[in-house]
N, C-alpha and C positions, 0 to 999 in steps of 0.2 A: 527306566529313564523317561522322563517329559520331552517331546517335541512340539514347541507352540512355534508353529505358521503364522506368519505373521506378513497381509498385504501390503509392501511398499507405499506409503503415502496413496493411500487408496482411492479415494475420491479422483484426486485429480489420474492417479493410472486409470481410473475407468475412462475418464473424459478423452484423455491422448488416446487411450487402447483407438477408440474412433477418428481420432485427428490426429493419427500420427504427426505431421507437419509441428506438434507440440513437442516433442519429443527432445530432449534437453533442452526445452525450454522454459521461463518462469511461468505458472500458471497456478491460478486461486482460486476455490470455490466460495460462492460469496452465501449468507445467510436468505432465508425467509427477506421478500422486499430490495434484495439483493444489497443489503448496508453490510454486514462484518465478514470479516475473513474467517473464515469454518475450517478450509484445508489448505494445504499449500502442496506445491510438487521442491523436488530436494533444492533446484533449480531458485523456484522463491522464496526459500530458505536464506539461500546465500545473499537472496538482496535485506537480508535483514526483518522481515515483512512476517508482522508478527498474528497469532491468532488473538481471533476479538479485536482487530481493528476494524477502526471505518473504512473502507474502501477510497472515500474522498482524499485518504491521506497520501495518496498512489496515485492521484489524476494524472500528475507528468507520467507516470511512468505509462499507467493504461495509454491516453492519448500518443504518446510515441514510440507505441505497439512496440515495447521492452516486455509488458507485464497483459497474457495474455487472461480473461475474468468467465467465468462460466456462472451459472445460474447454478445451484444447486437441483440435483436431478435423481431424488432418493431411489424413483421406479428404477433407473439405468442402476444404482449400483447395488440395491438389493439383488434384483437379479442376475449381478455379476457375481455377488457373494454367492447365491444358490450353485453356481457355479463351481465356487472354488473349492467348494465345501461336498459337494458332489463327488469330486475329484478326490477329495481328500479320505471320503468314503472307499474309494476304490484299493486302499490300502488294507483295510480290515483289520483296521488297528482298534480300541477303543477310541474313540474322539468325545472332546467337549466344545462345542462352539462357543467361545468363550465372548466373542463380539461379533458385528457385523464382518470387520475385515482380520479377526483371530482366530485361533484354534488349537486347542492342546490335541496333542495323540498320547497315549500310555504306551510302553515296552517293559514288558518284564521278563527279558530274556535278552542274552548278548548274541548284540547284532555287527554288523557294521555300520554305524551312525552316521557314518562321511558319505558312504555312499546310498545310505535309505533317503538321508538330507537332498544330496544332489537329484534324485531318482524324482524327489516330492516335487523340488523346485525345477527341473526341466519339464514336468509332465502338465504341472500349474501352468507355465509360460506357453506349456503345447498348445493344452487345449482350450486351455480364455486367454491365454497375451495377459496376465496380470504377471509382474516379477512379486517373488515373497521375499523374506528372511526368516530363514531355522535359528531357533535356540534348544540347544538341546545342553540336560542336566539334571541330575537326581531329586529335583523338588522343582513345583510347579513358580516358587521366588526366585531360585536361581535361572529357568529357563527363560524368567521375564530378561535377566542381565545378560544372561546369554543371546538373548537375543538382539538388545541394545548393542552388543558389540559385533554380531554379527555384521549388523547394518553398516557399518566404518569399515568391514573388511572383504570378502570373496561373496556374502549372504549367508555363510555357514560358521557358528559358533556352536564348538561342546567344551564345556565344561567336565572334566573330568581330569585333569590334572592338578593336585595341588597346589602347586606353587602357581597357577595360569587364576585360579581361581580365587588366592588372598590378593593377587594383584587387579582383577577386576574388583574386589569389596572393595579395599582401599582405593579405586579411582570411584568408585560409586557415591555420591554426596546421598544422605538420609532420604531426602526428598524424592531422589531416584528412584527409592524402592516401593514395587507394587504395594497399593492397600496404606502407604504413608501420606498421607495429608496435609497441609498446611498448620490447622492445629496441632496434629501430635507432633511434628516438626519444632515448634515451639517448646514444645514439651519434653522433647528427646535432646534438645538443646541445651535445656536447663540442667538434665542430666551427663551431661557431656559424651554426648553419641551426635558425630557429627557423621558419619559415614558407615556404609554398610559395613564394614570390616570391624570399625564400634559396636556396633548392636550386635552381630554373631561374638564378639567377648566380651561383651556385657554382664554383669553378674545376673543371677539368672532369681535371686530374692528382691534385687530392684527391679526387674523389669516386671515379677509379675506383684510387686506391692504399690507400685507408681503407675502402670499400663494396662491395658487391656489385654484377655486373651490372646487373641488375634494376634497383639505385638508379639509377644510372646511367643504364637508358634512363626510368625514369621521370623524371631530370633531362631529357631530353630530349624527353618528350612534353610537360612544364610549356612547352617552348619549341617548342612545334607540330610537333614532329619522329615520326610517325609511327615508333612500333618494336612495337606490337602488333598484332597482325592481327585482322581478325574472321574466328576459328574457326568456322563453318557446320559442321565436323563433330567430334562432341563425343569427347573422347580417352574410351578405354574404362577402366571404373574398376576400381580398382587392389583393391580392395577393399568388403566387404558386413559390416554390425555391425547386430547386433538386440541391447541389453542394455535393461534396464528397470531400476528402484529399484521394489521392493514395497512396497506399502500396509499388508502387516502381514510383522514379520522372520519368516523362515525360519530352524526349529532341528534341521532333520532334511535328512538327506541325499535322501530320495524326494521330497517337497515338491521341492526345488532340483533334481532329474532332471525331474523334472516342466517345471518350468521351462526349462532347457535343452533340452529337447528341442521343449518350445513356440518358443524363439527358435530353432533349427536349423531348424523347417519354416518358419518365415515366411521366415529367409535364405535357403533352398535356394530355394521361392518365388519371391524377388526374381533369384534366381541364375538361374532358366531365365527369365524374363523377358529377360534380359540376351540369353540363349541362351548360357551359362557354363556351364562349369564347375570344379570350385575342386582343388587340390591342394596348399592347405594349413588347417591351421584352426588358433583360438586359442578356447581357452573362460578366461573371467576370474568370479573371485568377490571380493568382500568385503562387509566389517559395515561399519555405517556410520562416514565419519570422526570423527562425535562422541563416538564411545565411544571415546574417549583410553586406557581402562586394560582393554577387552576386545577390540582393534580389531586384525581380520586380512583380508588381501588378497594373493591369489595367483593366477596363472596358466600354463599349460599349452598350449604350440605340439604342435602336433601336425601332422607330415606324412603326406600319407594314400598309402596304396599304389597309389591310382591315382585320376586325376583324375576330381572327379562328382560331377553331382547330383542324384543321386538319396537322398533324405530319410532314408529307413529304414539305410542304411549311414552317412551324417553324424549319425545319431543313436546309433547304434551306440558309432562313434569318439570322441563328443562325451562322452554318459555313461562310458567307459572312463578318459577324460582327468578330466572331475569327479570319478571316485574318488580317485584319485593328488593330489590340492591339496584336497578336504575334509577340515576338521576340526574333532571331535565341540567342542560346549562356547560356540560362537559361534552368534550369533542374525546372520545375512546378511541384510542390507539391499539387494544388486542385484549380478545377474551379465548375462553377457554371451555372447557367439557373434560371430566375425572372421573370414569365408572371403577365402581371399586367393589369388594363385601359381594368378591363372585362364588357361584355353585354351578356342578354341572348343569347341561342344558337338559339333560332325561331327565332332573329330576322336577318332577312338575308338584307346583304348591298350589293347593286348592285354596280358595277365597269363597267366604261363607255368603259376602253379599253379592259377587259379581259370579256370572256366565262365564268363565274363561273358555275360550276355544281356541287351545294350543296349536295344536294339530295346523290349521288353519290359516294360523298366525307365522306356523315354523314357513310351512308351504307358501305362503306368499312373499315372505324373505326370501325364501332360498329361491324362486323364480327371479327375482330381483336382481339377488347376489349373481345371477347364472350370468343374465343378461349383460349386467356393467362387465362382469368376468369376460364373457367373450367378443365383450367389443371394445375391452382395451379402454373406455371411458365412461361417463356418467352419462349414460344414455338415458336410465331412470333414474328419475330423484323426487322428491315430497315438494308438492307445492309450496311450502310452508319454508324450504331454502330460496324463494327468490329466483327470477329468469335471470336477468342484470348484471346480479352478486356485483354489489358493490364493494363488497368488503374482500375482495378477493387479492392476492399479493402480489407483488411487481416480482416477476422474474422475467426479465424482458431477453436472458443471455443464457435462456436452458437452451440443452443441449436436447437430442429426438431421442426419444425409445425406441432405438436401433434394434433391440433385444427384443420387445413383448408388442411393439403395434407392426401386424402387417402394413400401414399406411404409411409407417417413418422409419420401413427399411432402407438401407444404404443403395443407391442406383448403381449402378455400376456402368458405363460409357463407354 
C-alpha cells in the first residue's frame, strides 16, 4: 500500500504554527511583491478567496482585520518541511518526497493502516505542530483521492474496500485526478470520460490510440494496478531559475545588472549545493504584461565554454548576455537566471587556452557559502550585485525565521 502525507494547507499552518492567535482564522500568503494569493488557510477558503488573486480584491476584508495577509516566507517553511520529513524518516518505511509539503511512504506487508496513519499524524503534530492528512491505497493515483477525502473527514482515508472506492471515482470529476490537466481534460471530454470512475472503464484500445502512456497507466492505477513506483532516490534536476518581479520598474541597464548578477549568485549557490555544475545559461527580461502599448520581453541562451560554478565567471557571462537583449526606453518589471546542461562538480574539464584553477575556485565558494551559511544572511556578496539593490521585492508582511536565525528567535516574557 501507498501512504502520501500530506501538510494541511501548509504555508499558512507554518505562519499560525508561530501565531497561534490565527488559528481558525482566515489567512493568506501573498506572492513575490506581495500582489496574488499563493496559499490560503481552510478558513480563507470558505470566504471564497480564490488562488492567483490580487490581494486588492480583499482590501475590505484585510482593512477590517477579517482577512488576516503574510508575506510569503519560503526559508520558514522549507525548513518546516525538513522537519516534517525528518519525522517521517523515523518510520523506516521507503519514502518519496513527493513536494515540499508531500510524501509517499511504501508497505508491502499487512499492517494496521488506521493505526500506522494515526501514529504518522500524532507524532507530525508532536514534534513541528504541523496537522497532515493520510491517504492511504494500493496505487500511488488512488492515494492521491484517498487523500482528498481524507481532508473532509477525521485526516484518515484507506481505500481498500470496494464498494468505498467506485464511490469515490464516481464523486471524482477527470480534472481531479493526479497528472490530468486542463488540455487532456478537453480531450478526455471529447471521449466521454468525464470522471475518475470513466477512465478506470474506459476501453483500454481507446485510451491508449487517443492518449498517452501515462493516461494510460493512470487508467490503470484507478483499477489498483500498480504502474508507479516509489522513487526513494530523487532524479537530479534538470535545471536551476532565480527570477523575481521588482517592487519598483527598472529603467537603466546598471539597476538590471545589478540584479542579474544578484539572481546568478544565489543560483550558482543552489548549484554547488547540488554539487553542479552548469554548461548552459539563459538570462530572461521583460516590462510588465500590462503595459500593452510599451511592453518588451526577451531572452538569451548562452552556452558557456566550460562547465561551472563558480559565481564570478556566471556573472561575467550573465551581464555580457543582458547587453545584447537590453533596450533603452522600457521600464522592466522582472528578469531572470536558468542554469541548465549540468555535470558533476569532480568532474573537471580542461580548457586548451585558459589556466583553470579549480581547486581554488571550489575553495573560495565554499568559504563564502560557509560564511552566508552561518550567519543566516548575505553577509558576502559580489560587488557586481549592487549596496542599494534597488530591484529588490516588497514583502513588507514577512513573517521572522523563527526556525534558522538566532537573531529572530521567538522571546519569550
Amino acid at each position: 500500500m501507498f501512504v502520501l502525507v500530506d501538510c494541511n494547507n501548509f504555508f499558512a499552518s507554518c505562519e499560525i504554527l508561530f501565531n497561534p492567535k490565527f488559528k481558525n482564522k482566515p489567512v493568506v500568503i501573498l506572492s513575490n511583491n506581495d500582489g496574488c494569493v499563493i496559499a490560503r488557510s481552510k478558513e480563507a477558503k470558505k470566504l471564497n478567496i480564490k488562488m492567483g488573486d490580487p490581494i486588492f480584491r480583499y482590501k475590505q476584508l484585510v482593512q477590517s482585520d477579517i482577512l488576516k495577509v503574510f508575506s510569503s516566507n519560503f526559508t520558514l517553511y522549507g525548513d518546516i518541511s525538513i522537519r516534517v520529513m525528518k519525522t517521517l524518516e523515523t518510520f523506516m518505511l521507503p519514502m518519496e518526497i513527493y513536494s515540499i509539503d508531500e510524501a509517499f511512504l511504501y508497505i508491502d506487508k499487512e499492517i494496521d493502516f488506521f493505526t500506522l496513519a494515526k501514529t504518522i499524524k500524532e507524532k507530525i503534530y508532536k514534534w513541528v505542530g504541523i496537522e497532515v492528512s493520510i491517504g492511504i491505497a494500493k496505487t500511488k493515483t488512488l492515494a492521491k483521492l484517498a487523500n482528498r477525502s481524507a481532508k473532509n473527514t477525521n485526516g484518515i482515508s484507506i481505500l481498500s474496500d470496494k464498494n468505498d472506492l467506485e464511490k469515490i471515482l464516481k464523486a471524482t470529476s477527470i480534472e481531479e485526478i493526479w497528472g490530468i490537466g486542463s488540455k487532456l481534460k478537453k480531450r478526455l471530454y471529447q471521449l466521454d470520460i468525464y470522471s475518475a470512475y470513466d477512465l478506470a472503464k474506459a476501453n483500454e484500445y481507446l485510451i491508449k490510440k487517443n492518449l498517452s502512456v501515462n493516461v494510460y497507466k493512470t487508467s490503470l492505477e484507478l483499477n489498483e494496478v500498480k504502474c508507479f513506483e516509489c522513487e526513494e532516490i530523487q532524479e537530479s534536476k534538470k535545471s536551476i531559475t532565480t527570477s523575481r518581479s521588482f517592487a519598483e520598474k527598472i529603467d537603466n541597464i546598471n539597476d538590471l545588472e545589478e540584479a542579474i548578477s544578484s539572481f546568478v549568485a544565489m543560483t550558482s549557490e543552489k548549484l554547488r549545493e547540488s554539487k553542479l555544475k552548469a554548461g548552459f545559461m539563459t538570462i530572461f527580461v521583460m516590462t510588465s504584461p500590462f503595459a500593452k502599448d510599451n511592453y518588451y520581453s526577451n531572452y538569451i541562451n548562452i552556452t558557456l565554454p566550460i562547465a561551472t560554478s563558480f559565481t564570478p565567471n556566471l556573472i561575467s557571462h550573465a551581464k555580457n548576455g543582458l547587453k545584447k537583449i537590453y533596450k533603452e526606453g522600457f521600464l522592466y518589471k522582472k528578469a531572470g537566471v536558468i542554469l541548465s546542461n549540468f555535470t558533476d562538480e569532480s568532474a573537471i574539464q580542461e580548457d586548451f587556452f585558459t589556466n583553470v584553477d579549480d581547486a581554488s575556485k571550489k575553495r573560495l565558494m565554499k568559504t563564502v557559502d560557509e560564511i552566508n551559511y552561518k550567519s543566516n544572511k548575505k553577509t558576502v556578496f559580489f560587488g557586481s550585485e549592487g549596496i542599494k539593490k534597488k530591484y529588490k521585492s516588497s514583502s513588507n508582511m514577512r513573517s521572522k525565521n523563527f526556525t534558522t536565525s538566532f537573531d529572530e528567535l521567538i522571546k519569550v516574557k
